[in-house]
C-alpha positions in Angstrom: -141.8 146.1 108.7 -139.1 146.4 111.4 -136.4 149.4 110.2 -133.9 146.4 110.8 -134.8 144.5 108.3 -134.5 145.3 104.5 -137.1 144.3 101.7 -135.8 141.8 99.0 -136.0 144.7 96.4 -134.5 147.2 98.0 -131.6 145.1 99.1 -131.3 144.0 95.5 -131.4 147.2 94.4 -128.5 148.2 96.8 -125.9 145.8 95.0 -123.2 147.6 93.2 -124.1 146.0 90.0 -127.7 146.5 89.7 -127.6 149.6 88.0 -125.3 147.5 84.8 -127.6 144.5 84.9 -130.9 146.7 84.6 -128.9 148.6 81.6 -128.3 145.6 79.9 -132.1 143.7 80.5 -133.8 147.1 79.4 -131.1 147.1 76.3 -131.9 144.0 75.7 -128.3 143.2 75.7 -126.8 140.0 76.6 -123.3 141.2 76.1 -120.5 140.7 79.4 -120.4 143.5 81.3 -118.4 144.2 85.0 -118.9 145.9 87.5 -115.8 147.2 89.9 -116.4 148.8 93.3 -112.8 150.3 94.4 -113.6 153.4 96.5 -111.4 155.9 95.8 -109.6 154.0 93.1 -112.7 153.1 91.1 -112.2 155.4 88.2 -108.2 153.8 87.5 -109.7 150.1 88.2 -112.3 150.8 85.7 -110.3 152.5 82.9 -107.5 149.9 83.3 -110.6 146.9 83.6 -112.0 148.4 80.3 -108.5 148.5 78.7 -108.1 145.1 79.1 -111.1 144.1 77.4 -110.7 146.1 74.5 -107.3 145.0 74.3 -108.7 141.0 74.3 -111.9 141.6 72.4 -110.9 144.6 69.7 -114.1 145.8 70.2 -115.4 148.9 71.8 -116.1 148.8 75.2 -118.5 151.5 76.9 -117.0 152.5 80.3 -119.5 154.0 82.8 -118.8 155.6 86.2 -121.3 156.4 88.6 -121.0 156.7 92.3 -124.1 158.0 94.8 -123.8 158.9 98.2 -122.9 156.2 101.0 -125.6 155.8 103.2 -126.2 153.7 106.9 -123.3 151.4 107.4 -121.8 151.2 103.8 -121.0 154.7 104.5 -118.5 154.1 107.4 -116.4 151.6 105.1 -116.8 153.3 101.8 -117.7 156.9 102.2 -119.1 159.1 98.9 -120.8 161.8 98.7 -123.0 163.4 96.2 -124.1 162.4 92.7 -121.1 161.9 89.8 -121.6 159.9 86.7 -119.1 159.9 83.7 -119.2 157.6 80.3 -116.7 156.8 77.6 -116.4 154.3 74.5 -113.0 153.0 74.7 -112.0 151.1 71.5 -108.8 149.9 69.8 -108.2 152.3 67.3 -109.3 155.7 67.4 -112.4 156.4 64.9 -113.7 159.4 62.9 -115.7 160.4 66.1 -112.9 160.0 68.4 -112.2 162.6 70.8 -109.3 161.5 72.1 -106.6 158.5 72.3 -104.4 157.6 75.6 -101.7 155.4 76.4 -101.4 154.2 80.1 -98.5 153.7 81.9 -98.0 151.3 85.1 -96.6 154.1 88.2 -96.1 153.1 91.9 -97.9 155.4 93.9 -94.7 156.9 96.0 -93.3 158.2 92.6 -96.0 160.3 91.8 -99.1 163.0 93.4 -102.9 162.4 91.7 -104.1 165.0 89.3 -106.7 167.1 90.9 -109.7 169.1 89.8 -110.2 172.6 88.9 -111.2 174.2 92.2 -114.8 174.7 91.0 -115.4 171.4 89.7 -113.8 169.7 92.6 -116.2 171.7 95.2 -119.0 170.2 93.4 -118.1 166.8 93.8 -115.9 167.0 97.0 -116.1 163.8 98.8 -117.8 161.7 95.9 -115.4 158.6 95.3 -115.6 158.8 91.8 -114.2 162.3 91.7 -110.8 161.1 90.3 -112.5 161.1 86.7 -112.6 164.6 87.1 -109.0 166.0 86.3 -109.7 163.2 82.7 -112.7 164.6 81.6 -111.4 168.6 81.8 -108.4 167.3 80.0 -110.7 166.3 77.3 -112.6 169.0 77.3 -109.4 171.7 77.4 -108.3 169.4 74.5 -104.6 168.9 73.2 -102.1 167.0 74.9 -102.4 166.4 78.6 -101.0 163.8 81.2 -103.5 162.8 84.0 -102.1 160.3 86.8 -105.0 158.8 89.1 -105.0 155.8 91.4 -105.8 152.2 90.2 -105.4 150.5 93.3 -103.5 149.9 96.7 -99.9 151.4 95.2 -100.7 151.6 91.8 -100.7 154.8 90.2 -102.1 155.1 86.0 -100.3 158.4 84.2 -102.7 159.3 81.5 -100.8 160.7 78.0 -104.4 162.2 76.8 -103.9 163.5 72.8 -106.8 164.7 70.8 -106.8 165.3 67.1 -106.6 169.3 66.1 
């Protein structure tokens, strides 16, 4: 094989939603499912995607991140870095087992700075374009009340109003 050329698995094994429609085939599941690919904004775009479903379908939705580093020519356009992967069932109502609720609200992006990190989780994944999740998932696990603002798109900021049961 010529390194120019790419196998028919590998290449579809390289599209951004392989990894949901070999969840779903090995689930046996036959469920919708979508799969977004926003770069930095990934992590708002997904959460505010998987919103919108459970706001239409008043059914719990599982929302999974994952983002792998950027490698040959995707990497110029879309750089990541390192390994990240984050999941959360987002339904309408919070249940017994529910961590957590949140209310999102709409911001444009001039009228507010992103959340970031905790220095030491933030070195881990430095670079990874899913890294946004981060500053959600240590409000969840600080517990309370917490507001986390990330970016869902060109100019669109989310703020976060976290609250978790005592």
């Amino acid at each position: 094989a010529t390194p120019a050329q790419i196998s028919p698995t590998r290449f579809h094994n390289s599209v951004h939603n392989a990894a949901a429609r070999y969840w779903s085939i090995g689930a046996a599941c036959t469920r919708p499912y979508t799969a977004i690919s926003a770069g930095p904004h990934t992590f708002g775009a997904g959460l505010l995607e998987t919103c919108a479903q459970v706001l239409s379908s008043d059914e719990n939705i599982l929302f999974v991140l994952y983002d792998i580093d950027a490698r040959g020519p995707l990497a110029a356009v879309a750089p990541s870095r390192g390994l990240l992967s984050a999941g959360l069932v987002i339904g309408p109502e919070p249940g017994t087992q529910a961590l957590a609720s949140f209310d999102l609200e709409f911001l444009r992006q001039e009228h507010f700075e992103p959340s970031h990190a905790q220095p030491a989780n933030a070195a881990l994944v430095a670079g990874n374009a899913s890294e946004a999740c981060l500053p959600f998932m240590e409000a969840l696990a600080r517990g309370g009340e917490h507001q986390v603002r990330c970016l869902a798109g060109p100019g669109l900021g989310l703020a976060i109003s976290l609250r978790q049961p005592d």
